[in-house]
DRENLUMBA-999968 format. One record per residue: residue number from 1; x, y, z of N, C-alpha, C in turn. Coordinates in steps of 0.001 Angstrom, whole numbers, plus 500000, padded with zeros to 6 digits. Atoms other than C-alpha are relative to their C-alpha. Layout:
residues N
- NUM	X	Y	Z	X	Y	Z	X	Y	Z
...
***
This chain:
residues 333
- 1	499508	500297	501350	691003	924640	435559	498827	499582	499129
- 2	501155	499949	500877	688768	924572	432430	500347	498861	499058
- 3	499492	500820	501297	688811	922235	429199	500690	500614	499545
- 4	498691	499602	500879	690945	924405	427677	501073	499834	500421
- 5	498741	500074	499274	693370	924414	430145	500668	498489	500589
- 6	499651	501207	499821	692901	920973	430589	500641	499115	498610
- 7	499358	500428	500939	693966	920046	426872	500676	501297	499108
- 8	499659	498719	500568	695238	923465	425768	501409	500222	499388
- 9	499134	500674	500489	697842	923070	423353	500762	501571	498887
- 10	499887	498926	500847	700146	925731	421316	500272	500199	498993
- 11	500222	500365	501051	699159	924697	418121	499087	500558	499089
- 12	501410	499925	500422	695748	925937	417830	499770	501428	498481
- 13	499828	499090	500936	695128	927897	414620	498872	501302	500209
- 14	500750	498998	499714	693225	931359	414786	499138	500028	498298
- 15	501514	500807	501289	689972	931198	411859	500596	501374	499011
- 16	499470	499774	500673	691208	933001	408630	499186	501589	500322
- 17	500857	498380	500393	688859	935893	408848	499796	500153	501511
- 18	500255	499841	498409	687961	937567	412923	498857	499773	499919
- 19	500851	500544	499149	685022	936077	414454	498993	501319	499935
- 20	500416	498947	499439	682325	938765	414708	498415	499535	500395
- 21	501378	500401	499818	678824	939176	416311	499389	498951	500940
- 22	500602	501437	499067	679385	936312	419034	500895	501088	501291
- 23	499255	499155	498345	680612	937851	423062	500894	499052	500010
- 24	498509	501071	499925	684345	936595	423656	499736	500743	501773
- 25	499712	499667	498648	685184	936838	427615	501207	500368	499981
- 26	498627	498460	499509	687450	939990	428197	500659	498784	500538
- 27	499078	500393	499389	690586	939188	428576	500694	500748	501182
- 28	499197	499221	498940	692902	940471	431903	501179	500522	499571
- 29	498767	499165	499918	695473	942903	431418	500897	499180	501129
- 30	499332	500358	499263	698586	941884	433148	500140	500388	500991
- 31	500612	499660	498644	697889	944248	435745	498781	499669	500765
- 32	501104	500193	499172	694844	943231	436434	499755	499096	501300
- 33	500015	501392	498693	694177	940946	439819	499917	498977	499635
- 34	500565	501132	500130	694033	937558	439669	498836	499585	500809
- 35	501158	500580	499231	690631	935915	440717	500451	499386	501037
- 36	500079	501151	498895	690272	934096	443657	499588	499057	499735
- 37	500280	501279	500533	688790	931173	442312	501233	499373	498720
- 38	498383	500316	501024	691869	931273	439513	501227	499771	500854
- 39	498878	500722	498896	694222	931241	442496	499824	498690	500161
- 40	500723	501512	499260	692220	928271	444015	500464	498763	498671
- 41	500188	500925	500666	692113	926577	440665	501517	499706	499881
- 42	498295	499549	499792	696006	927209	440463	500589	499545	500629
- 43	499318	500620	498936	697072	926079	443491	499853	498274	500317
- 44	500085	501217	499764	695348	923064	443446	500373	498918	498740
- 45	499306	500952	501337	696573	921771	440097	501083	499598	499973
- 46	498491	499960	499378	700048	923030	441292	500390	499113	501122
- 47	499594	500636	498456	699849	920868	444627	499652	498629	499364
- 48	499956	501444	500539	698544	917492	442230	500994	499938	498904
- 49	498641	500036	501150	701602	918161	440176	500915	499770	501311
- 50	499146	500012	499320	703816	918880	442870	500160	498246	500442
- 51	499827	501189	499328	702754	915821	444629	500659	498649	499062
- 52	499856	500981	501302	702893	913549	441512	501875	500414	499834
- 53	498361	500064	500429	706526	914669	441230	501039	499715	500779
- 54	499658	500391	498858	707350	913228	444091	500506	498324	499840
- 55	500378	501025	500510	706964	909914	442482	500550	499480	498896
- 56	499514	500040	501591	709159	908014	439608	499197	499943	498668
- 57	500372	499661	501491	708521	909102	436115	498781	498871	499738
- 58	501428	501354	500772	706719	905359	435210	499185	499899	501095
- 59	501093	500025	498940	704467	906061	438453	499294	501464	499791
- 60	501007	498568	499988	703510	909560	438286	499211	500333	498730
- 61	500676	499918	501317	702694	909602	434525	498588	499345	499931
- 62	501622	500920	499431	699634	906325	435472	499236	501186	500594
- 63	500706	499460	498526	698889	908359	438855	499121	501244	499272
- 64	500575	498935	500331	698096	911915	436735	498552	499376	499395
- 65	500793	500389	500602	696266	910178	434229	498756	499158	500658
- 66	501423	500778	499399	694011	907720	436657	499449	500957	500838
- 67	500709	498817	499128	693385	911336	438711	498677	500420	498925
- 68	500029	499126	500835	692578	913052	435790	498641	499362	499435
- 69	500608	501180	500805	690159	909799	434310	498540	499831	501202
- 70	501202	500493	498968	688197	908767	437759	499803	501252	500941
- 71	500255	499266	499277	688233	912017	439757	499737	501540	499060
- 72	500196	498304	500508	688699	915654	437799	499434	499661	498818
- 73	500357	500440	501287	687277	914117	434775	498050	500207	500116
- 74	501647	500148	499487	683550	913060	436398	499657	501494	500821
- 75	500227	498999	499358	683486	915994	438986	499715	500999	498895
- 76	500131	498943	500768	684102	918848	436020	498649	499680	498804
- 77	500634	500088	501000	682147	917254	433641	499892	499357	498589
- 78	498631	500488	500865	684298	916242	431233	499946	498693	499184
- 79	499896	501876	500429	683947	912465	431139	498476	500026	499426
- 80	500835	499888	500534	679895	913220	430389	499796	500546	498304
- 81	500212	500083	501621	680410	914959	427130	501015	500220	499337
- 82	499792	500757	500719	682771	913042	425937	499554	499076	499805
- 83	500913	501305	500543	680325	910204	426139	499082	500573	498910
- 84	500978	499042	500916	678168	912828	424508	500108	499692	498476
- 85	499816	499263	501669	679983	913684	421385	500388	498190	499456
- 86	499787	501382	500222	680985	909619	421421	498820	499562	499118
- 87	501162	500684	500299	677267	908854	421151	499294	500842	498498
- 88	500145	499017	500887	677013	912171	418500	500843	499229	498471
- 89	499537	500036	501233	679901	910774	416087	499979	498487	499846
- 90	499820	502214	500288	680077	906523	416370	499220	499620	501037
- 91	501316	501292	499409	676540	905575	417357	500073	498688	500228
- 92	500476	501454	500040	676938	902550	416962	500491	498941	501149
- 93	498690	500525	498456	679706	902191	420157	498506	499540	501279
- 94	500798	500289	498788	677872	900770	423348	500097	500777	501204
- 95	500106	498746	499162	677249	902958	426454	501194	499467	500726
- 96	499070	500378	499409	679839	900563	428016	501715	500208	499348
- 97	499343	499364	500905	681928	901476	424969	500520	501433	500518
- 98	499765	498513	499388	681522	904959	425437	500650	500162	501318
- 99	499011	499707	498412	682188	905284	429239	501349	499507	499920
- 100	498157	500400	500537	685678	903042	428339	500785	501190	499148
- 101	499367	498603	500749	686322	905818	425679	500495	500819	500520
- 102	499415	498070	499087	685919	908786	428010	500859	499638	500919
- 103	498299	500148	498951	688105	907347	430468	501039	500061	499609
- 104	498754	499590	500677	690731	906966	427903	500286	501474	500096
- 105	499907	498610	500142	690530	910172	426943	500512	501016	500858
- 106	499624	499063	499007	690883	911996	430106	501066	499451	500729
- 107	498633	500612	499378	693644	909262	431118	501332	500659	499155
- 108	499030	499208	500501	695625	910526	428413	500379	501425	499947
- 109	500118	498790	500259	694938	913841	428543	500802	500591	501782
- 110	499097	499890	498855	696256	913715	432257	501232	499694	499912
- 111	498689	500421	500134	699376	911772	431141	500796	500702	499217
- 112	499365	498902	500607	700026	914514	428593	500292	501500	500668
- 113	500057	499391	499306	699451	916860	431331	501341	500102	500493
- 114	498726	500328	498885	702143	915592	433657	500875	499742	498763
- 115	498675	500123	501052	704725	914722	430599	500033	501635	499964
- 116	499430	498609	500186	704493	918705	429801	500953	500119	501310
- 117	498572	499282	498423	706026	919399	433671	500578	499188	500411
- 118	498932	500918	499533	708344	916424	433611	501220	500983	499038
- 119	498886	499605	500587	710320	918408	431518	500783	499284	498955
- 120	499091	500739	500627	713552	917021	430654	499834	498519	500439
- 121	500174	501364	500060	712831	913599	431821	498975	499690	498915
- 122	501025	500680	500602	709757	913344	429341	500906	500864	498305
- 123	499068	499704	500678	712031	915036	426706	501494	499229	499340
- 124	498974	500872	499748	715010	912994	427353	499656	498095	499289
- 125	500370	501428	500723	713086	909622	426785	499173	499915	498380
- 126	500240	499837	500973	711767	910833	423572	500900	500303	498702
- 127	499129	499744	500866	715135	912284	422264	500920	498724	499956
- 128	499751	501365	500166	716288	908735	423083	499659	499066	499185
- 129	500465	501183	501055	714307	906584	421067	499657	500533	498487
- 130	500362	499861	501416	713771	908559	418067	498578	499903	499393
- 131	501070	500392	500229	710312	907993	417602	499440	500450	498360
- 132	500489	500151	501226	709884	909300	414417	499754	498991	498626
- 133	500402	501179	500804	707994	907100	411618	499156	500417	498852
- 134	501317	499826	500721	705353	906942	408911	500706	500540	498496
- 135	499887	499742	501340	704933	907500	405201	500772	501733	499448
- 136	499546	498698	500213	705432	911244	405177	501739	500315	500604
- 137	499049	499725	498911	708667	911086	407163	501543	500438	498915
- 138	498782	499534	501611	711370	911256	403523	499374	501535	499934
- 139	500367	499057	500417	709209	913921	402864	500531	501723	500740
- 140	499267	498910	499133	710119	916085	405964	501086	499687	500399
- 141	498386	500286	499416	713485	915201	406271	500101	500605	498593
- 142	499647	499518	501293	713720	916542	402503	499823	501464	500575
- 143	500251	498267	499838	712326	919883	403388	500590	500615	500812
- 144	499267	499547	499097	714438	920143	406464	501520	499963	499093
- 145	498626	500244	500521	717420	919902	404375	500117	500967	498751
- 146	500044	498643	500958	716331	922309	401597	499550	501614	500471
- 147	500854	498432	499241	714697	924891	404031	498637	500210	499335
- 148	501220	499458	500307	711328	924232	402628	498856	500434	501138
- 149	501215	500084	498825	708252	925433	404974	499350	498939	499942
- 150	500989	501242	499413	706142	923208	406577	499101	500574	500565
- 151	500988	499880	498888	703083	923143	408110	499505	498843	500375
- 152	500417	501463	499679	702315	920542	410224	498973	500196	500755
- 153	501530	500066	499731	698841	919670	410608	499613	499551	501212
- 154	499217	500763	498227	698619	918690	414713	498138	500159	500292
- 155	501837	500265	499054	694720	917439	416520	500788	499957	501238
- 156	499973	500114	498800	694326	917257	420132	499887	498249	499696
- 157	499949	501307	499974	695152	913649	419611	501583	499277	500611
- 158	498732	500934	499680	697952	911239	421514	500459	501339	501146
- 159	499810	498728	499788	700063	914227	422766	500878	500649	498997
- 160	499349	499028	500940	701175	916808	420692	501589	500347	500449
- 161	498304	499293	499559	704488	917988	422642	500556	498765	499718
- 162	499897	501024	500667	705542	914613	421787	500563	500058	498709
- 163	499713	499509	501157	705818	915655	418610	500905	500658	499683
- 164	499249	498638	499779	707565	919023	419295	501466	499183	500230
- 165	498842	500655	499581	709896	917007	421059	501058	499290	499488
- 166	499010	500837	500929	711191	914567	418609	500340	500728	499005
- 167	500063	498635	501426	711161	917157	415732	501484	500696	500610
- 168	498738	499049	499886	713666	919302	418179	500977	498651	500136
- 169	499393	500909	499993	715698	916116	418839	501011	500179	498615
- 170	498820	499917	501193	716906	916476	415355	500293	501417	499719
- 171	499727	498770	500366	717502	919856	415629	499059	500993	498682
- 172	501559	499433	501252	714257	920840	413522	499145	501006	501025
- 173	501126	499732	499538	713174	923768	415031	498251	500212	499948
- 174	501644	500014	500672	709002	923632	415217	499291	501228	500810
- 175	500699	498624	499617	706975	927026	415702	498966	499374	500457
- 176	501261	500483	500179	703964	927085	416984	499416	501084	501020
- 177	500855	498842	499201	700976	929351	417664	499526	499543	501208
- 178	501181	500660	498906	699359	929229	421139	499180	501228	500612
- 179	501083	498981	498911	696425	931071	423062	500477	500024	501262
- 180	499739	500470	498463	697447	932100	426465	498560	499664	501054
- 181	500583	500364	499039	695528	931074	428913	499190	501032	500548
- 182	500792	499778	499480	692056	932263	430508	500266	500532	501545
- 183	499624	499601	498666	693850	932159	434020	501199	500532	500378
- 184	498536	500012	500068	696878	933855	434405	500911	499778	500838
- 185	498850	500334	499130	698266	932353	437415	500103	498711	499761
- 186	499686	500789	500463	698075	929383	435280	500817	499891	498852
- 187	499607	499512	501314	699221	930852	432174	502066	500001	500404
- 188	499204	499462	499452	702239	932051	434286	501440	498695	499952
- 189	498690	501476	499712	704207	928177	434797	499792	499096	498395
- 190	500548	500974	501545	701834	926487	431607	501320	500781	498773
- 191	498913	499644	500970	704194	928608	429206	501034	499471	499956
- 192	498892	500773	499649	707221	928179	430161	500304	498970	500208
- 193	500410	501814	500208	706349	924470	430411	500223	499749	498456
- 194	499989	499758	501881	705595	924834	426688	501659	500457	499016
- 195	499015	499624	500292	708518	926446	426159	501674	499485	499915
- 196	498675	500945	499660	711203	923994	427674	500110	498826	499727
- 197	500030	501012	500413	710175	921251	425585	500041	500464	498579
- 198	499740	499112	501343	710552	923324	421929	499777	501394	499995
- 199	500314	498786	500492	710730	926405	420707	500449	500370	498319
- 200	500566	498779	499350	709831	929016	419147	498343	499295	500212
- 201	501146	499822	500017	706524	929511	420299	499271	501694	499749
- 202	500496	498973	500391	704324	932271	419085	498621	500584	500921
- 203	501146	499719	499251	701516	934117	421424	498863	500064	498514
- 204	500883	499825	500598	698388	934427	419900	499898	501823	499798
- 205	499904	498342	500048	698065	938521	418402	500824	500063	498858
- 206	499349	499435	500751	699510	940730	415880	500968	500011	499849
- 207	498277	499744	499665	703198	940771	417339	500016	498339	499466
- 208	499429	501421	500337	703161	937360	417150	499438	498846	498972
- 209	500203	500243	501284	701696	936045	414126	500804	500733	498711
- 210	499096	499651	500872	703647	938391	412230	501455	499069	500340
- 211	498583	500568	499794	707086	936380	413898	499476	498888	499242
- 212	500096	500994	500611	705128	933698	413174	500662	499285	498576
- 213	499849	500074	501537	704945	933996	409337	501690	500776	499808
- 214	498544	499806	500518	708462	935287	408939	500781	498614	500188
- 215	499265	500731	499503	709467	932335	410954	499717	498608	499144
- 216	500509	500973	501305	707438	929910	408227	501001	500731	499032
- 217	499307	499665	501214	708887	931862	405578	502099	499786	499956
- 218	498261	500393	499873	712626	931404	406419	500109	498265	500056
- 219	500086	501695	500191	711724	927219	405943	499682	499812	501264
- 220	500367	500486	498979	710609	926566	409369	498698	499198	499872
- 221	500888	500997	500454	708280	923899	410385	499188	500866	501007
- 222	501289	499650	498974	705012	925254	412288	499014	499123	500280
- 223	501274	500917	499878	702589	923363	413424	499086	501061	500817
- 224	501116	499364	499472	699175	924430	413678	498567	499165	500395
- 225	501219	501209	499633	695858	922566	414768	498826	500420	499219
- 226	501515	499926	501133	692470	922107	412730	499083	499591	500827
- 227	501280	500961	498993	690337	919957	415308	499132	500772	500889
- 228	501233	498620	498641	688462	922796	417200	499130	500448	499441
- 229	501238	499129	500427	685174	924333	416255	500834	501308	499792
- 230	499928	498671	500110	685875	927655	414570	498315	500898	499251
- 231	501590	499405	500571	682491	929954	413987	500393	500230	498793
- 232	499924	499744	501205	684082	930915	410787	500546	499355	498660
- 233	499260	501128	501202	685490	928208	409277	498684	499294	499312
- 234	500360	500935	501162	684514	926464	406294	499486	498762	500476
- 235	501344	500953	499810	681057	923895	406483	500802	498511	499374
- 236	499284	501356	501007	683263	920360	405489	499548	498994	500928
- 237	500226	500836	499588	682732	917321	406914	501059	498940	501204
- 238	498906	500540	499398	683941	915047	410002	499238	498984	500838
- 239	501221	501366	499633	682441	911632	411221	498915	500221	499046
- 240	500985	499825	500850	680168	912640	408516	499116	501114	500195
- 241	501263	498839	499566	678444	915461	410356	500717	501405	499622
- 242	499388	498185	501034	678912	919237	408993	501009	500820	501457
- 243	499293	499313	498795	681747	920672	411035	501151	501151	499774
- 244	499397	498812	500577	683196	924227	411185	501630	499841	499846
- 245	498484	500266	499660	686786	923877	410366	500856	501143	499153
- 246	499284	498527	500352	689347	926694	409828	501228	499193	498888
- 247	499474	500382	501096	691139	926659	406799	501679	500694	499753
- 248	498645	499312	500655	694200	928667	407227	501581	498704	499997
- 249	499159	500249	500763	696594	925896	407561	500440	499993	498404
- 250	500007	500147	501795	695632	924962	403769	500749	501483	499696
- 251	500059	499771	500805	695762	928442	402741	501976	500612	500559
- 252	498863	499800	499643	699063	929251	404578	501130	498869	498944
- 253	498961	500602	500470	700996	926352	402779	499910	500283	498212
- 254	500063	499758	501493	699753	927294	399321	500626	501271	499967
- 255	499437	499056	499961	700648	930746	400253	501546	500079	500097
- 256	498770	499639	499859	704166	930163	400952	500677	498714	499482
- 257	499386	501155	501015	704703	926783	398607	500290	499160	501443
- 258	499438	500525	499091	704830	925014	401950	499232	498321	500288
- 259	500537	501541	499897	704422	921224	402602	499067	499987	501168
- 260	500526	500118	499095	701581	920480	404401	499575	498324	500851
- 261	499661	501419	500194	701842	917315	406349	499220	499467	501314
- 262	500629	500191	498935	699570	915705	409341	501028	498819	500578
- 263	499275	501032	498863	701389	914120	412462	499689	500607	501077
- 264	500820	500443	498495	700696	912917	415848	500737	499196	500489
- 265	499252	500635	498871	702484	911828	418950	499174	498999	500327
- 266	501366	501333	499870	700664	908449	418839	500754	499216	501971
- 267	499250	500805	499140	700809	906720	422553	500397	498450	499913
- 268	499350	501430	499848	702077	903290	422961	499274	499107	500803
- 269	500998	501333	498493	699981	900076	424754	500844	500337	501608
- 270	499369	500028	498251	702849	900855	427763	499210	501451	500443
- 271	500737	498653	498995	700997	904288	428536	501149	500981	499904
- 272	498743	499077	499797	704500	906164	428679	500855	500139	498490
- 273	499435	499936	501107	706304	905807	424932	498923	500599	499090
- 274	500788	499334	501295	705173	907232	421711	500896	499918	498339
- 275	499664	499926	501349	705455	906898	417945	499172	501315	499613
- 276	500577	499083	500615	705515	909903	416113	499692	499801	498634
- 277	500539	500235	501101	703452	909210	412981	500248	501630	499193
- 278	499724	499040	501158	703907	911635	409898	499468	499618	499003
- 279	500736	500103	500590	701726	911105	407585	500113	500737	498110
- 280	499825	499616	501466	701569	911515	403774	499877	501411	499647
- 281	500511	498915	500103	701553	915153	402695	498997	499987	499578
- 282	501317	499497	500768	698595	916834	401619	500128	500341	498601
- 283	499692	499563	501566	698550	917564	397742	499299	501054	500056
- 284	500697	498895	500010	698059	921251	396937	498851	499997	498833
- 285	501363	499621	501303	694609	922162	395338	498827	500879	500515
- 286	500956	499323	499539	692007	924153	397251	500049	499703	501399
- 287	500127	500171	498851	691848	924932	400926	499441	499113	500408
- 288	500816	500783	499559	688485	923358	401401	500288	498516	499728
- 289	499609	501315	500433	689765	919938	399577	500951	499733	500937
- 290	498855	500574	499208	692763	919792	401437	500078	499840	501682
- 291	500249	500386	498627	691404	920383	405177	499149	498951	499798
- 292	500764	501305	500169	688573	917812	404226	500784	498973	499915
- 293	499097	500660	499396	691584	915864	403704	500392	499268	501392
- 294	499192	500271	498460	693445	916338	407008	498594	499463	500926
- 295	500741	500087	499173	689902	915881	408452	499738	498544	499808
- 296	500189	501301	500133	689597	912275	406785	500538	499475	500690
- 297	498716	500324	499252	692901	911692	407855	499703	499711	501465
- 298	500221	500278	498273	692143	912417	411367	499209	498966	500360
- 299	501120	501159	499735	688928	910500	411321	500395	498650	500084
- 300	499320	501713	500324	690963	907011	410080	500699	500246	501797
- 301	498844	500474	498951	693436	907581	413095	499216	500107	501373
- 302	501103	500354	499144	690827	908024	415411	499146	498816	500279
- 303	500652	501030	499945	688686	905228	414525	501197	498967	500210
- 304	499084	501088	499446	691857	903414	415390	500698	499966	501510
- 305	499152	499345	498715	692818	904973	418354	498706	501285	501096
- 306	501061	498993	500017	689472	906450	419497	500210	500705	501586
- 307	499710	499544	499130	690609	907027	422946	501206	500801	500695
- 308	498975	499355	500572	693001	909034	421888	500473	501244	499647
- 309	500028	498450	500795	691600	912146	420460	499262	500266	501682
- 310	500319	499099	499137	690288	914817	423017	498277	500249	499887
- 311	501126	500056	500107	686698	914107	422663	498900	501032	500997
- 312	500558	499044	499151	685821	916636	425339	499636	501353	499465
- 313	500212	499073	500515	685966	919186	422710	498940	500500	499861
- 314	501302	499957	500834	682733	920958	421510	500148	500328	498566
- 315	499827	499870	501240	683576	920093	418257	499017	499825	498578
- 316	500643	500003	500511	680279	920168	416747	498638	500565	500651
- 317	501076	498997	499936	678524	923203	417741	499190	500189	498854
- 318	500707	499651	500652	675593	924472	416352	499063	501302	500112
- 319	500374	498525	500284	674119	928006	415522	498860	499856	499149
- 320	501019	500256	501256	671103	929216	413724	499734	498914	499452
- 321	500578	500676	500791	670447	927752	410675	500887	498039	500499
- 322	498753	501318	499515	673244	924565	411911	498955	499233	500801
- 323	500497	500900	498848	670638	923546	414455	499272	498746	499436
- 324	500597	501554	500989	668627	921757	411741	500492	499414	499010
- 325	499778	501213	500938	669652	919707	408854	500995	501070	499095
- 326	499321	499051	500576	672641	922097	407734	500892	498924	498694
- 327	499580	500593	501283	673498	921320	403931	501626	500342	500287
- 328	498794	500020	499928	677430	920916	403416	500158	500662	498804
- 329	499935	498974	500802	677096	924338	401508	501477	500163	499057
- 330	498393	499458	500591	681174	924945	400959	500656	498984	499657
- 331	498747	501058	500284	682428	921422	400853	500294	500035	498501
- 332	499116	499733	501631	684326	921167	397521	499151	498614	499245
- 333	500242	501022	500599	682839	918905	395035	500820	498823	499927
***
């Protein structure tokens, strides 16, 4: 299992324009074999799930997450650069800092793990308490009631299905794009995981970006994600450093008069609950203004919650001219 597959979420937005001039790794036809090392990785993810489910709900949820934190975290790599990008965006944290961080990080990122294949038990305690909250929250309860679109602005922060979850609770269905998966005898259970905690979901491709956008345009809520390096996105800013960020939520909600609104399955001090925050809409005015926005946005809820976001990302690659002192060419005045 890879970082992607270790926070891989079906939210993620595809960059407004195609990518060109960089090598993508071929994808497998559905006929094609599965690897042997993709089995391996497969089986053994499948056998620390299995086991973990062996175990009540408020035990196995810890157990993933302290696997996930002190063992698959250090071994892969994982827990190193997120100290990395720690020491890259809030210098000023201590190395003892940092290492506390990355453990978060990969604790939650295991506990969001195991909530996806609890299913209806991690479903169940979410459609229970209601968790929804926050300033923006009139706002989407208005639009669900007029059939306006939405786009909801979603980071690899807290957990996202979380989100999904309480949203369907009120009978709000929430779309959402996802990439399948690198491995497909992981791809194979990860869906359908995805799938039995909201729907619709949309594959990544032509077929399904077109459902997509019909499925926005009939008032649906979508959520899409901004927090990932895209090579073609727009030069804006994030911790202060120049970072590529894709702009099509923005231009999607201007395009279809649609509210654009940032929320996050925030966790709870118990490790197992969650408030779903909703956040003020975005005011329409220019793509680049309005992801710089969501990117502030994120930044505040981070610096409050820093072990929180998915810091494992490489969310501040650099290319060419990027390697040295890259001016913030596109940001909006």
């Amino acid at each position: 299992m890879n970082d992607d597959q270790l926070h891989q979420d079906p939210t993620q937005t595809a960059p407004s324009q195609p990518a060109s001039g960089r090598r993508r790794k071929k994808r497998r036809s559905e006929d094609d074999p599965i690897e042997f090392t993709d089995r391996i990785a497969n089986a053994a993810f499948l056998g620390v799930m299995g086991l973990a489910r062996l175990l009540p709900y408020d035990r196995r949820i810890p157990l993933v997450g302290w696997f996930f934190s002190h063992v698959l975290g250090p071994v892969a790599g994982w827990s190193r650069r997120a100290r990395e990008n720690l020491a890259l965006a809030m210098p000023d944290l201590s190395a003892a800092d940092r290492k506390r961080i990355a453990r978060e990080v990969l604790n939650n990122a295991g506990r969001s793990m195991a909530e996806i294949y609890s299913g209806e038990e991690f479903t169940a305690r979410i459609r229970d308490h209601d968790p929804l909250t926050g300033p923006g929250l009139a706002a989407l309860e208005e639009a669900a009631a007029t059939d306006r679109p939405v786009i909801l602005a979603c980071a690899h922060f807290g957990n996202y299905d979380a989100m999904r979850a309480a949203l369907a609770a009120r009978d709000w269905p929430v779309g959402a794009l996802y990439r399948p998966m690198n491995n497909p005898a992981f791809n194979a259970h990860y869906i359908p995981a995805m799938r039995a905690i909201a729907e619709p979901i949309f594959p990544r491709g032509r077929s399904g970006f077109a459902s997509m956008l019909k499925f926005l345009r009939g008032g649906g809520m979508l959520a899409l994600g901004f927090d990932q390096f895209i090579h073609d996105g727009a030069t804006l800013e994030f911790f202060g450093i120049p970072s590529r960020t894709v702009l099509t939520p923005a231009e999607l909600a201007l395009r279809y008069d649609a509210l654009l609104i940032p929320i996050a399955g925030v966790r709870q001090p118990d490790g197992l609950s969650f408030k779903v925050e909703v956040r003020e809409p975005i005011a329409h005015s220019t793509p680049q203004d309005m992801m710089q926005a969501l990117n502030d946005d994120l930044e505040a809820q981070i610096r409050a919650n820093p072990g929180q976001w998915f810091w494992v990302h490489r969310r501040w690659k650099k290319r060419g001219a990027e390697a040295g002192a890259l001016p913030i060419a596109d940001k909006p005045a």
